[in-house]
N, CA, C and O atoms as a MOPAC input file, in Angstrom:
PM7 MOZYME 1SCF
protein

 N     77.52300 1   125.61700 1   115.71200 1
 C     78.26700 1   124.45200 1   116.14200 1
 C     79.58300 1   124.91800 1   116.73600 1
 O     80.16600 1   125.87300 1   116.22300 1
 N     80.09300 1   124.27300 1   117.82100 1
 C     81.39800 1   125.12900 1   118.34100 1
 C     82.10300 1   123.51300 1   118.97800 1
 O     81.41200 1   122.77200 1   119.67900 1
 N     83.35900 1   123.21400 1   118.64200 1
 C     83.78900 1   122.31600 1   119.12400 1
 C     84.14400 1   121.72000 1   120.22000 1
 O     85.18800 1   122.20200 1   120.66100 1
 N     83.75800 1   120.95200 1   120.78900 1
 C     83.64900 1   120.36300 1   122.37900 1
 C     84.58800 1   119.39900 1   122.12000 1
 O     84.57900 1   118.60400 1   121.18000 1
 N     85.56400 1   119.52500 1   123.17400 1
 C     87.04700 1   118.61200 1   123.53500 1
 C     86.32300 1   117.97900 1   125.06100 1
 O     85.79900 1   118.67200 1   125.93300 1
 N     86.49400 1   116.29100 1   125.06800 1
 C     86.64700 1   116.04700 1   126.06100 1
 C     87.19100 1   115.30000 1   126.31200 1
 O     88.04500 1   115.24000 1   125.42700 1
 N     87.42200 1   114.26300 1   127.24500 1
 C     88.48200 1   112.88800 1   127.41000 1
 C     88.44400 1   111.98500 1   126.01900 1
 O     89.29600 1   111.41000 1   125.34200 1
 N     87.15900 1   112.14600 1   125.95700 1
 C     87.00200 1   111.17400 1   124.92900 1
 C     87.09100 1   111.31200 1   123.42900 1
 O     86.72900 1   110.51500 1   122.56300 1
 N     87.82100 1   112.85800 1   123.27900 1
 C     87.78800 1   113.48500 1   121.85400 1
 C     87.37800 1   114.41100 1   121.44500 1
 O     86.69800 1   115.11500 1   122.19100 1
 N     87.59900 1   114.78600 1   120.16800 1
 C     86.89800 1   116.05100 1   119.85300 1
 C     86.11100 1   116.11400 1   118.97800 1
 O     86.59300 1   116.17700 1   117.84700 1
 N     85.03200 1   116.12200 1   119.07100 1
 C     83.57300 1   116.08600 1   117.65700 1
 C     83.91400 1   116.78700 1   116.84500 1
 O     84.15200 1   117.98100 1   117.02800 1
 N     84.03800 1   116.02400 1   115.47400 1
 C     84.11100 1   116.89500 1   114.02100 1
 C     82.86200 1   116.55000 1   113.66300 1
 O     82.23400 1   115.51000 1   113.86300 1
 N     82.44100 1   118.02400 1   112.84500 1
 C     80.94500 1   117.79300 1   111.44100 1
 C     81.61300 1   117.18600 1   110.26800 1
 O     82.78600 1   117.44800 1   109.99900 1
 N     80.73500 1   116.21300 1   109.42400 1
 C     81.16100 1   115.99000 1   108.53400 1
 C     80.09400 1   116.38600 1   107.87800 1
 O     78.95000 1   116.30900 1   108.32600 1
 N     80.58200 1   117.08600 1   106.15200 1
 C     79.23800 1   117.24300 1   105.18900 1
 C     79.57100 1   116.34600 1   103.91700 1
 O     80.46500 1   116.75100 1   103.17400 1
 N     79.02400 1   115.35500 1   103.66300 1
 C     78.73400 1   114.31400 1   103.14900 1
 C     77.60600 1   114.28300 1   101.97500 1
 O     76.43600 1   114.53000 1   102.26700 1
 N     77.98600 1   113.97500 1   100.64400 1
 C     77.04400 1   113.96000 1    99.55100 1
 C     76.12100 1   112.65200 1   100.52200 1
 O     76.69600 1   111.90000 1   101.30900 1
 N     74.60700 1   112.61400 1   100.24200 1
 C     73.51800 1   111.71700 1   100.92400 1
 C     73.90200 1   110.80600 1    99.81000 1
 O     73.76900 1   109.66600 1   100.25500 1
 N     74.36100 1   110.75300 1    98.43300 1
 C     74.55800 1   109.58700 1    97.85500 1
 C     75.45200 1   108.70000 1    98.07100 1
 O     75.60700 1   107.69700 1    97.37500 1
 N     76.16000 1   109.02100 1    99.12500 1
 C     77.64100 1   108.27200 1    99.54700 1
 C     77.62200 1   108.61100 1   100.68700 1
 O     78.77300 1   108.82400 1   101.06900 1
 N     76.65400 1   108.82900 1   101.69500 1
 C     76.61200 1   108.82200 1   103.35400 1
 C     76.64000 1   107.32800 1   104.22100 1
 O     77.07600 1   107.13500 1   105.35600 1
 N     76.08700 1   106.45800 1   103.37400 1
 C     75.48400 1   105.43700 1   103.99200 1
 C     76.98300 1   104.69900 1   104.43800 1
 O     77.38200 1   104.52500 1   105.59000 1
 N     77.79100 1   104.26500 1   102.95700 1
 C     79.33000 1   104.19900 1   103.22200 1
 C     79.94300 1   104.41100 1   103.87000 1
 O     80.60700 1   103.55100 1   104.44800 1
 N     80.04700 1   105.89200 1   104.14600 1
 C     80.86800 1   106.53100 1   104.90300 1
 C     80.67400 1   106.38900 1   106.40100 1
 O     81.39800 1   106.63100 1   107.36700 1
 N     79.27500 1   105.84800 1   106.23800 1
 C     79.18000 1   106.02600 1   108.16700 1
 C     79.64600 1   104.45200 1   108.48300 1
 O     79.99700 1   104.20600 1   109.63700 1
 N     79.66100 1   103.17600 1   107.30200 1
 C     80.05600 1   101.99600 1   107.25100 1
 C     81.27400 1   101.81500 1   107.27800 1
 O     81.73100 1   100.77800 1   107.76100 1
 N     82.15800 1   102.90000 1   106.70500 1
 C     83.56300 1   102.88100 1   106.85300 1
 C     84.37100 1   103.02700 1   107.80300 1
 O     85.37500 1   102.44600 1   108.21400 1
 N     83.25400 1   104.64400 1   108.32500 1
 C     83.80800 1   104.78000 1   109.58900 1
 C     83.85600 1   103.80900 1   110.55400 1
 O     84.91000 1   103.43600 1   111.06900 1
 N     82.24600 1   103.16900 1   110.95900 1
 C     82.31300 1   102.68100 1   111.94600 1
 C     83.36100 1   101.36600 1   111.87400 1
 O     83.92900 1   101.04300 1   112.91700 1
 N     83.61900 1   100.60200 1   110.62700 1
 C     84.81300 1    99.65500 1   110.48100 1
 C     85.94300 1    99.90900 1   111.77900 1
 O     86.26200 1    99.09100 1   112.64200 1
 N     86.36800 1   101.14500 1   111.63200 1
 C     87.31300 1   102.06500 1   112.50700 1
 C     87.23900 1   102.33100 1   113.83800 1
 O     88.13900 1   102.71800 1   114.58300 1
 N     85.51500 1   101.97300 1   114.20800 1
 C     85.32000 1   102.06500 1   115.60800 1
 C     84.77600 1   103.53300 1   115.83000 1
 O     84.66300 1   104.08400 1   116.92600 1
 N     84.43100 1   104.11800 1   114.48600 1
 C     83.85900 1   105.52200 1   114.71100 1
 C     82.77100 1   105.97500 1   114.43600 1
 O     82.42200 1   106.06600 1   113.26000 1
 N     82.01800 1   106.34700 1   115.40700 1
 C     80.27200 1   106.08200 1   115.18200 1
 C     80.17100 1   107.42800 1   114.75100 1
 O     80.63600 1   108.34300 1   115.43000 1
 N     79.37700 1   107.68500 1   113.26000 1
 C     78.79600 1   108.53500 1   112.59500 1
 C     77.50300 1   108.99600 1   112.71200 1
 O     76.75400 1   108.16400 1   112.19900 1
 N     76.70500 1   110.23400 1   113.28800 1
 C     75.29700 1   110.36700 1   113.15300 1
 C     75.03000 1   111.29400 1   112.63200 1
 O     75.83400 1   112.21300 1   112.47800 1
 N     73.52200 1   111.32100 1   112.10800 1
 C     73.14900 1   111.88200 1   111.11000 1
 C     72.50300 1   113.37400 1   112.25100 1
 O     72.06500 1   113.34700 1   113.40100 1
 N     72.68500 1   114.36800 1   111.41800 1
 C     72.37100 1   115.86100 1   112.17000 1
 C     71.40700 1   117.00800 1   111.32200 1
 O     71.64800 1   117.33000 1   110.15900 1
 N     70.69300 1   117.35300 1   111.83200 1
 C     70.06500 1   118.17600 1   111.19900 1
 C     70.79000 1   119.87100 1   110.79800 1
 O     70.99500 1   120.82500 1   111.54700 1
 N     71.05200 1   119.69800 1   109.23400 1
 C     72.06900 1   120.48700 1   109.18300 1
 C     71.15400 1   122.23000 1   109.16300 1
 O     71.59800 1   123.23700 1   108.61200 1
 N     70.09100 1   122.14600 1   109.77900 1
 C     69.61200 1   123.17000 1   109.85200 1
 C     69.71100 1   124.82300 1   108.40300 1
 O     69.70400 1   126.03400 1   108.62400 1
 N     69.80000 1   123.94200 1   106.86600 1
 C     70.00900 1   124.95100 1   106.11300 1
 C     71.30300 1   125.08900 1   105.75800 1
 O     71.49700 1   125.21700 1   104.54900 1
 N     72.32900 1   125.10200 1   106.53400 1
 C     73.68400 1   125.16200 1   106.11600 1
 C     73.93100 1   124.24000 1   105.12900 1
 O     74.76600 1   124.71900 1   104.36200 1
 N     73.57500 1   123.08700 1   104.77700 1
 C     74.21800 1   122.65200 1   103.73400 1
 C     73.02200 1   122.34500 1   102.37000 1
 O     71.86000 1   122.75200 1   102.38200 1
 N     73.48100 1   121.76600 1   101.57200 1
 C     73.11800 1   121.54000 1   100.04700 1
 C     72.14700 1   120.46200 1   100.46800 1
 O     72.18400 1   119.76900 1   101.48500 1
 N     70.99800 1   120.46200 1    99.17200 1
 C     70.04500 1   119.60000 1    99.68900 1
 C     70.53800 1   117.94500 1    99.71300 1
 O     70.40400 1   117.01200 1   100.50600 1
 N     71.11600 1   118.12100 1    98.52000 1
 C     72.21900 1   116.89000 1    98.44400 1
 C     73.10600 1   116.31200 1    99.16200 1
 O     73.61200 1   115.22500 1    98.88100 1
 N     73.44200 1   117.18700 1   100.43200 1
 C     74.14900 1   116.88900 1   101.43700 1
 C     73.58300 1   116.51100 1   102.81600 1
 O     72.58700 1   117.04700 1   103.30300 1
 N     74.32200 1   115.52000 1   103.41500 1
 C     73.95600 1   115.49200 1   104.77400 1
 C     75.09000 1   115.82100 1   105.68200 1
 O     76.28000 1   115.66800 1   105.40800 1
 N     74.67000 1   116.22000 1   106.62600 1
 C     75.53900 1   116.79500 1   108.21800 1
 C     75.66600 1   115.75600 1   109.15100 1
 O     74.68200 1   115.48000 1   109.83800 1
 N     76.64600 1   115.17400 1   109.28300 1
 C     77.07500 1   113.82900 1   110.24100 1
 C     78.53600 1   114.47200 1   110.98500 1
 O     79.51700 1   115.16400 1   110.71400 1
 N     77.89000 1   113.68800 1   112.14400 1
 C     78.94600 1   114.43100 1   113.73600 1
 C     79.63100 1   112.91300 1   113.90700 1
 O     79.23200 1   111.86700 1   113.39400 1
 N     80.48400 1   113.06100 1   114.55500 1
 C     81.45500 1   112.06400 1   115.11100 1
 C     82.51500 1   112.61300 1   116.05100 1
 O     83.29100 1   113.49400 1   115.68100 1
 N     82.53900 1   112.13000 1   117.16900 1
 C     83.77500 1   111.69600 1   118.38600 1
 C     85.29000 1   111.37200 1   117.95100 1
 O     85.35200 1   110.16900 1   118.20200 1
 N     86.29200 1   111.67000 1   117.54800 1
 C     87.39200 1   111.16800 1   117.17600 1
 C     88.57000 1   111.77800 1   118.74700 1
 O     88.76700 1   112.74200 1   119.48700 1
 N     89.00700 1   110.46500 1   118.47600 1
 C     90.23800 1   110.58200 1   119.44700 1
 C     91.53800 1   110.91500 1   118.07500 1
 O     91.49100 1   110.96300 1   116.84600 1
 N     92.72500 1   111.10600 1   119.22400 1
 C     94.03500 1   111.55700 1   118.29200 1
 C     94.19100 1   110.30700 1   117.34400 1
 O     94.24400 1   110.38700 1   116.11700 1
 N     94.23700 1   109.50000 1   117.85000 1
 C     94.15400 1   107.83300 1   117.34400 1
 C     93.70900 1   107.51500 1   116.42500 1
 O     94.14400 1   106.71400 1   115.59800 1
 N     92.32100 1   108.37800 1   116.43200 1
 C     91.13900 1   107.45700 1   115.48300 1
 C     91.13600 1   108.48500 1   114.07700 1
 O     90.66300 1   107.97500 1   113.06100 1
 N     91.73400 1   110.15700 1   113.97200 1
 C     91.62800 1   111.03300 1   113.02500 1
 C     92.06500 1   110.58200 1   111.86400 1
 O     91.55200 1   110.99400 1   110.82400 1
 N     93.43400 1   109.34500 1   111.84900 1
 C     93.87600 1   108.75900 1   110.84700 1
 C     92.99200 1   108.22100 1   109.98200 1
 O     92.74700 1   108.61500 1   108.84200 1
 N     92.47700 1   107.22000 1   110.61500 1
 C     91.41700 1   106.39600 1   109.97100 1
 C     89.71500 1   107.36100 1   109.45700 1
 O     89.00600 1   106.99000 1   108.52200 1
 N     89.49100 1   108.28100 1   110.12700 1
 C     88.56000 1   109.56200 1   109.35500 1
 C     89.13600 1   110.19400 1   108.33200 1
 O     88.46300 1   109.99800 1   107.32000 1
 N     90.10600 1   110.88900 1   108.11700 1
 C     90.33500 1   111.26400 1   107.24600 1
 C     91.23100 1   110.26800 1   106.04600 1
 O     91.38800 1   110.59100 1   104.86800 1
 N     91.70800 1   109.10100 1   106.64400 1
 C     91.67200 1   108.23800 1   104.84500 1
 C     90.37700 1   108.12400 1   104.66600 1
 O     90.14400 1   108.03000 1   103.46100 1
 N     89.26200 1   108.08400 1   105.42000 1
 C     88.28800 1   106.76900 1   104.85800 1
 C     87.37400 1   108.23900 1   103.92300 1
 O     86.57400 1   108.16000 1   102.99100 1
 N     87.87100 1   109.38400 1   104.59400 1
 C     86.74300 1   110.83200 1   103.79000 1
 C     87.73100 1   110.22100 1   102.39200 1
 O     87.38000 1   109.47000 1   101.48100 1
 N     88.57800 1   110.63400 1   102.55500 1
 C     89.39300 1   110.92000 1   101.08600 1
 C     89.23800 1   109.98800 1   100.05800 1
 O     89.17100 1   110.32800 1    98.87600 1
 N     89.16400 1   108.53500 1   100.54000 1
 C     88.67200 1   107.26800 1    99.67700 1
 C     87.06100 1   107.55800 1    99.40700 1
 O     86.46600 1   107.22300 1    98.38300 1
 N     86.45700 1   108.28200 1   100.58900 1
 C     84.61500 1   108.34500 1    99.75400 1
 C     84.17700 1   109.11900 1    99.26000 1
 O     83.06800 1   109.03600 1    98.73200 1
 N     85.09900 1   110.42400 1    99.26200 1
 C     84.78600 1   111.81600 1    99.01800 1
 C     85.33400 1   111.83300 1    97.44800 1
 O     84.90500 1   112.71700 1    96.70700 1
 N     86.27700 1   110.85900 1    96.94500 1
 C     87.05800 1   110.70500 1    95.43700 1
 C     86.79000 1   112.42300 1    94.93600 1
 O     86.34600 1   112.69300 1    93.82000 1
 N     87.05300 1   113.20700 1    95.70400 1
 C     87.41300 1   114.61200 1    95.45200 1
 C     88.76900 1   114.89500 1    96.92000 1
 O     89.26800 1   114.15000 1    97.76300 1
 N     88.91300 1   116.30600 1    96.58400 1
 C     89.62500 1   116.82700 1    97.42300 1
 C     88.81500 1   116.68700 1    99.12200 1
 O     87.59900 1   116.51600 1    99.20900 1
 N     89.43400 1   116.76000 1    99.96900 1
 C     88.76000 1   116.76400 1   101.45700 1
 C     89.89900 1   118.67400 1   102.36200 1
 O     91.05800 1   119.03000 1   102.57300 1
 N     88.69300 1   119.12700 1   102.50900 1
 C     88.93700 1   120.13200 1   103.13400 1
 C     88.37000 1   120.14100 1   104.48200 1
 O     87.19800 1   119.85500 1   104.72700 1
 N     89.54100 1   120.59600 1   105.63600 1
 C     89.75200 1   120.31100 1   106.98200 1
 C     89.79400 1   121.87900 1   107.56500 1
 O     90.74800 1   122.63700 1   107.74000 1
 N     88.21000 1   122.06300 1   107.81600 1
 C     88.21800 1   123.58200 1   108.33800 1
 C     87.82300 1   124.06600 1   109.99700 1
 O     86.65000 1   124.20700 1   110.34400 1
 N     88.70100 1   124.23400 1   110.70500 1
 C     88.91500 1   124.74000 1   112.08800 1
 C     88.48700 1   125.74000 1   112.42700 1
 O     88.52400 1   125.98700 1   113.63200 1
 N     87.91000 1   126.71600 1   111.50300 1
 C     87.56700 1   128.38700 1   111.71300 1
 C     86.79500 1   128.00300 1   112.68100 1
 O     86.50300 1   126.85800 1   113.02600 1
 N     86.44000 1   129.11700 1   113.15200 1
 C     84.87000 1   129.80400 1   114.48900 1
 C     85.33300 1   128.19100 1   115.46600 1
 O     84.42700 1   127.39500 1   115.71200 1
 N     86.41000 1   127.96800 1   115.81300 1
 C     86.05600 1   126.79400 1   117.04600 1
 C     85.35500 1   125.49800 1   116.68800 1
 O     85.29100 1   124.49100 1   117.39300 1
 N     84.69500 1   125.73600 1   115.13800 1
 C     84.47600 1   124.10300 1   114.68800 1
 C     85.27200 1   123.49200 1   114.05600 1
 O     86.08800 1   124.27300 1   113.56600 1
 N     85.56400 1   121.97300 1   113.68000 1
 C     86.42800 1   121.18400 1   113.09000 1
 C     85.29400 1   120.59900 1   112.19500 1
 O     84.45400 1   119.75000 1   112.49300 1
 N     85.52600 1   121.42700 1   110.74400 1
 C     84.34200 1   120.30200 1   110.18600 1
 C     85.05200 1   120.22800 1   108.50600 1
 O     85.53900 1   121.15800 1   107.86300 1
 N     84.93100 1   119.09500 1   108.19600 1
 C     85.58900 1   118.07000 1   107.27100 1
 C     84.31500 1   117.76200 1   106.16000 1
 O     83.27500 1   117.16400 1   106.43700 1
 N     84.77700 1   118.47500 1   104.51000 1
 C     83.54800 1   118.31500 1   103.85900 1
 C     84.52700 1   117.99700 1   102.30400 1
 O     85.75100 1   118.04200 1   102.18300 1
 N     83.57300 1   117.70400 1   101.34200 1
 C     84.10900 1   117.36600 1   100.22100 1
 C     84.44000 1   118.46000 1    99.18200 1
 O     83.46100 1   119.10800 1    98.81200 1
 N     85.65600 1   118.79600 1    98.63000 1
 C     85.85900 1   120.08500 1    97.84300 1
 C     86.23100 1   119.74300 1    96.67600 1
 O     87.40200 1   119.50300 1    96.38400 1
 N     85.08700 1   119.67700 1    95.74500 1
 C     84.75500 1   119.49300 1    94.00400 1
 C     85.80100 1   120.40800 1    93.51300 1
 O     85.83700 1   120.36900 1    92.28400 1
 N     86.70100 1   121.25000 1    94.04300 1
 C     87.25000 1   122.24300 1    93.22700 1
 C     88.86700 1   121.74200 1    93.50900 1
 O     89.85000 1   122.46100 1    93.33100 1
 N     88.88800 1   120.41700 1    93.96100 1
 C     90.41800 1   120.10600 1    94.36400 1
 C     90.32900 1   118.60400 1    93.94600 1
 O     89.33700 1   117.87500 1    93.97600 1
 N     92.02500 1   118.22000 1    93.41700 1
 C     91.95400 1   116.88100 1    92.72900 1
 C     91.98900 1   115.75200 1    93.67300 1
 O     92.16700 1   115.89900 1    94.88200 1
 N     91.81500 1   114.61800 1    93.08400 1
 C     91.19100 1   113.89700 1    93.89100 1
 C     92.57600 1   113.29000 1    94.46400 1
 O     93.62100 1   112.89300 1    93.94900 1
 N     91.87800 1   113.45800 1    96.30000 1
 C     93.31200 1   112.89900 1    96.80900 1
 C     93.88100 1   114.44100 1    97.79200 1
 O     94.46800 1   114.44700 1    98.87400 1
 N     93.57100 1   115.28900 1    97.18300 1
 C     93.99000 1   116.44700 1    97.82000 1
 C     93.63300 1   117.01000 1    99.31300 1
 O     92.45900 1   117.33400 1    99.49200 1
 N     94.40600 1   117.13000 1   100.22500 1
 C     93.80800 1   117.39200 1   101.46500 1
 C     94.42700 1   118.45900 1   101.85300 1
 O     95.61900 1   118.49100 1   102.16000 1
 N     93.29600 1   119.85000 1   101.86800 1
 C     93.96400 1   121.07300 1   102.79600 1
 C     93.17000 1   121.23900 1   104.09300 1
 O     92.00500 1   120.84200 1   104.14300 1
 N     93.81400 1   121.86200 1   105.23300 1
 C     93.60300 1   122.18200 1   106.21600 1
 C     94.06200 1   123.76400 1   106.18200 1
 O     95.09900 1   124.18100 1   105.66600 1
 N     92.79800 1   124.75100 1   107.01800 1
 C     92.54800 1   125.86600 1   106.96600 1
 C     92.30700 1   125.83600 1   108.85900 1
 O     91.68600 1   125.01400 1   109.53300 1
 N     93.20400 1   127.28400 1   109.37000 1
 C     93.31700 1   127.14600 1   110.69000 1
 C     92.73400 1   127.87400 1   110.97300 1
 O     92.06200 1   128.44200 1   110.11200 1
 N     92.65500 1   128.26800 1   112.30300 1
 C     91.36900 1   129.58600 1   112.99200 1
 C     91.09500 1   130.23700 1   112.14400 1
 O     90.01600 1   130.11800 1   111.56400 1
 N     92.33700 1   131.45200 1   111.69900 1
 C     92.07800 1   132.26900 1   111.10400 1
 C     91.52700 1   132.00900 1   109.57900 1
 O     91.04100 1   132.78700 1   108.75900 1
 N     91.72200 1   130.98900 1   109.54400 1
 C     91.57400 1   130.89500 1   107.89700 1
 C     92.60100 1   130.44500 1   106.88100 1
 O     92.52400 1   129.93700 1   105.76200 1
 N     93.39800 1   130.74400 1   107.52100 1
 C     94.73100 1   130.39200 1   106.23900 1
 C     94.87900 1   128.85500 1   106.58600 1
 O     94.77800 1   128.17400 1   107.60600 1
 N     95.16700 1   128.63200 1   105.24200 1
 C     95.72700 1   127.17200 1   104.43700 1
 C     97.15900 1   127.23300 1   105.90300 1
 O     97.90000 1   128.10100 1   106.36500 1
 N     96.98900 1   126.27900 1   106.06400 1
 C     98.12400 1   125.87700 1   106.86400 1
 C     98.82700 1   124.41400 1   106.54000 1
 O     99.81900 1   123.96700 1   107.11500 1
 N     98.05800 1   123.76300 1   105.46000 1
 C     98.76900 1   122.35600 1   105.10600 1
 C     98.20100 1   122.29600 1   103.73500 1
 O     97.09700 1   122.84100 1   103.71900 1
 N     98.58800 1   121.79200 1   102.48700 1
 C     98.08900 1   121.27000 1   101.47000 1
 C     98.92300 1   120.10000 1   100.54700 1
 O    100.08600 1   120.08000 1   100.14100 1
 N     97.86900 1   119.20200 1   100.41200 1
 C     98.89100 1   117.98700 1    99.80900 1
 C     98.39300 1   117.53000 1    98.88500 1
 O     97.25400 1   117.33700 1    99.30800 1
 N     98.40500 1   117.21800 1    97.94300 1
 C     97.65100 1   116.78400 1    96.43600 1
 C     98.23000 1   115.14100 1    96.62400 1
 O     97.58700 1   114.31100 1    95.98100 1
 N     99.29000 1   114.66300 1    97.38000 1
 C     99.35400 1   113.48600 1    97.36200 1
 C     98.79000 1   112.47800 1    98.09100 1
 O     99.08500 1   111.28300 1    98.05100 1
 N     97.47700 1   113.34100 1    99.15400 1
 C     97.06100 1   112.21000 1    99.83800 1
 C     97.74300 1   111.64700 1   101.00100 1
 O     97.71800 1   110.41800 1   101.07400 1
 N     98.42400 1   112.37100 1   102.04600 1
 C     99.38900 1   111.97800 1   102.83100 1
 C     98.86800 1   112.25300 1   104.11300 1
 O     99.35000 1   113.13600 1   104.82300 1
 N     97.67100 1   111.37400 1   104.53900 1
 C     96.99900 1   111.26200 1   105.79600 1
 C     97.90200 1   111.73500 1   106.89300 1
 O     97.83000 1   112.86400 1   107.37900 1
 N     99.03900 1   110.51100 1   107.37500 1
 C     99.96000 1   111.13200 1   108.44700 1
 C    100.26400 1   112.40600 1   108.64600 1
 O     99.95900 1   113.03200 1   109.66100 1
 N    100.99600 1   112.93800 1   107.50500 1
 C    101.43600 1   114.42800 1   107.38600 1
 C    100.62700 1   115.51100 1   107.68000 1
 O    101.00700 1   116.56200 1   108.19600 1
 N     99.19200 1   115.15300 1   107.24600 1
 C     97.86000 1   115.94200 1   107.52100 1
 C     97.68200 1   116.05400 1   109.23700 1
 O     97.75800 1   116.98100 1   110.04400 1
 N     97.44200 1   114.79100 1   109.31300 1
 C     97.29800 1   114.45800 1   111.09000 1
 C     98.29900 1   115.22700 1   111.77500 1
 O     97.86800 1   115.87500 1   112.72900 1
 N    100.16500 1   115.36600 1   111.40300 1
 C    100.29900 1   116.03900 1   111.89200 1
 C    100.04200 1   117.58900 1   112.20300 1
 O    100.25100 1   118.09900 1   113.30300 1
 N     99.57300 1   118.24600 1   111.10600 1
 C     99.56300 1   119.92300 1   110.85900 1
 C     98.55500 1   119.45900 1   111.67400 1
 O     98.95300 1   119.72000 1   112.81000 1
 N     97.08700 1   118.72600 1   111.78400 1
 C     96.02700 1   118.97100 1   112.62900 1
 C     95.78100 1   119.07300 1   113.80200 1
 O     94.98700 1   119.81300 1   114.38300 1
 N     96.82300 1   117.93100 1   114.36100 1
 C     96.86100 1   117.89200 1   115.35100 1
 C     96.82300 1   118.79200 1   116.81000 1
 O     96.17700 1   118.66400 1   117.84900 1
 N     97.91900 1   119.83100 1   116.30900 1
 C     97.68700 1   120.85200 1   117.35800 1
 C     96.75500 1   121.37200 1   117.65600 1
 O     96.35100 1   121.47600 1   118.81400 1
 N     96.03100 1   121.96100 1   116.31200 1
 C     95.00200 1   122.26400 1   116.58200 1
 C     93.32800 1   121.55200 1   117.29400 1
 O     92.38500 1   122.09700 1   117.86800 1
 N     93.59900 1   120.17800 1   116.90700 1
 C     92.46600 1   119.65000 1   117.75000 1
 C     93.09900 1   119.48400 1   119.40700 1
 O     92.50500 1   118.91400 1   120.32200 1
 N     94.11100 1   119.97800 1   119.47000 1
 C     94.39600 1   119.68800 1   120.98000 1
 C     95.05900 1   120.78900 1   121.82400 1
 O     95.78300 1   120.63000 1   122.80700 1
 N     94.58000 1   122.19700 1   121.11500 1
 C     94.98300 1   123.57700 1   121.22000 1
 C     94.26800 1   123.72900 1   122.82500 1
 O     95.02000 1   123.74200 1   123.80000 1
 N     92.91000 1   123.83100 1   122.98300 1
 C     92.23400 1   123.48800 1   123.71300 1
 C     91.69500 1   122.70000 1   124.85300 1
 O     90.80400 1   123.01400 1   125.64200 1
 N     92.54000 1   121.41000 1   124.77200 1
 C     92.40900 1   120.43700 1   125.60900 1
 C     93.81200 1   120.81400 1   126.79000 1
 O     94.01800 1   120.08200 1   127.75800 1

């Protein structure tokens, strides 16, 4: 998977427990953000599903509250290899949102849940490229 920027945004993967997918793609789309289901080809847990979505700068706000409200774990925001993909991290309290940049390093972490603040550290990076 390698991230494609175009007028219309930049596609993030999402990996999503299948017991709380159905929601999440209901939440999203509330937001105007259409969620589809992807064949995660092995990469993920059987328990999991692989869902893609289009987000503009606009619309990242409303993706990442609505992960953090369905994910009721930590939400980790990983940019490595040129993908942007957003999955649920059992090993962080609930509410917690880190973002990890090309290289890898933690470049933001917030245990308080502070969408904006997130959006900003992300930002550059979804628009490094464009």
């Amino acid at each position: 998977m390698s991230r494609s920027q175009q007028e219309s945004g930049t596609t993030v993967y999402i990996l999503a427990e299948s017991a709380g997918v159905t929601q999440v793609m209901t939440d999203l789309e509330g937001h105007g953000i259409t969620a589809r289901r992807v064949d995660a080809l092995g990469s993920a847990a059987l328990s999991d599903v692989l869902l893609t979505a289009m987000v503009t700068s606009s619309s990242i706000v409303a993706l990442i509250t609505t992960l953090v409200r369905n994910f009721r774990r930590g939400v980790l925001i990983d940019v490595r290899d040129g993908d942007v993909s957003i999955r649920r991290d059992t090993s962080l309290p609930l509410g917690t949102i880190v973002i990890r940049d090309e290289e890898g390093n933690i470049v933001y972490k917030d245990a308080g849940g502070d969408v904006s603040s997130a959006v900003d550290a992300l930002r550059p990076m979804l628009e490094a490229d464009s």
